[in-house]
N, C-alpha and C positions, 0 to 999 in steps of 0.2 A: 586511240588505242586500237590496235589489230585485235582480230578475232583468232585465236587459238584452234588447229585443226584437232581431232581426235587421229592417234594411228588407226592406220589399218587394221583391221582383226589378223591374226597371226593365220600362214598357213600349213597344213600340218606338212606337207612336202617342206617346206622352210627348216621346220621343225625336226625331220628327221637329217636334212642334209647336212645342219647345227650341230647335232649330235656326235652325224660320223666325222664331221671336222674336227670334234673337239676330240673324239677318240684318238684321231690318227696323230691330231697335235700333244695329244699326251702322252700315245708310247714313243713321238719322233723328240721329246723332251727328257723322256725317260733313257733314250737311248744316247741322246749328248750326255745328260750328266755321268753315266755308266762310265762315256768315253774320258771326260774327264776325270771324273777319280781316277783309273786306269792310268792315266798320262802323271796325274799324283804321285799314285803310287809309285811310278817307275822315276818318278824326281827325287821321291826321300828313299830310295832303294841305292839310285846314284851316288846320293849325297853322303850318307852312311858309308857305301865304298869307300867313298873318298877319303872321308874321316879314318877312317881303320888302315887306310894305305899309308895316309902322313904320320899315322901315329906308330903304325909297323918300323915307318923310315926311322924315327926319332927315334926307336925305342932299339935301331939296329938290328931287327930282326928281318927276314926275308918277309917283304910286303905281300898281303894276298893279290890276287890279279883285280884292277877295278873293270865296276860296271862300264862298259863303252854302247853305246847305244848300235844298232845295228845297222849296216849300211843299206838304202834302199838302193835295190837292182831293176 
């Protein structure tokens, strides 16, 4: 059987660079999930148009205008 090393003792430079890593990886996490609700929201925003437009049709009435998503320029 092998002999087992102990780690290193931790350095505090290690320590602090951990930190601002985990900081920045938490608002760059924060800041995807933002975007995805966002992109959510404008799916069941859509989808609700859509709904209200087929149902204006059936029901013979002048349809509201639907969500169309916006063209990038």
């Amino acid at each position: 059987m092998g002999i087992v090393r102990d780690s290193l003792p931790p350095v505090p430079e290690d320590k602090e660079i951990r930190a601002k890593n985990r900081a920045r990886n938490e608002e760059q996490k924060k800041v995807k999930e933002d975007k995805k609700a966002k992109v959510a929201r404008k799916v069941q925003r859509r989808e609700i148009s859509a709904k209200n437009h087929r149902e204006a049709e059936k029901a013979g009435v002048a349809p509201p205008p639907l969500l169309r998503p916006r063209s990038r320029r």
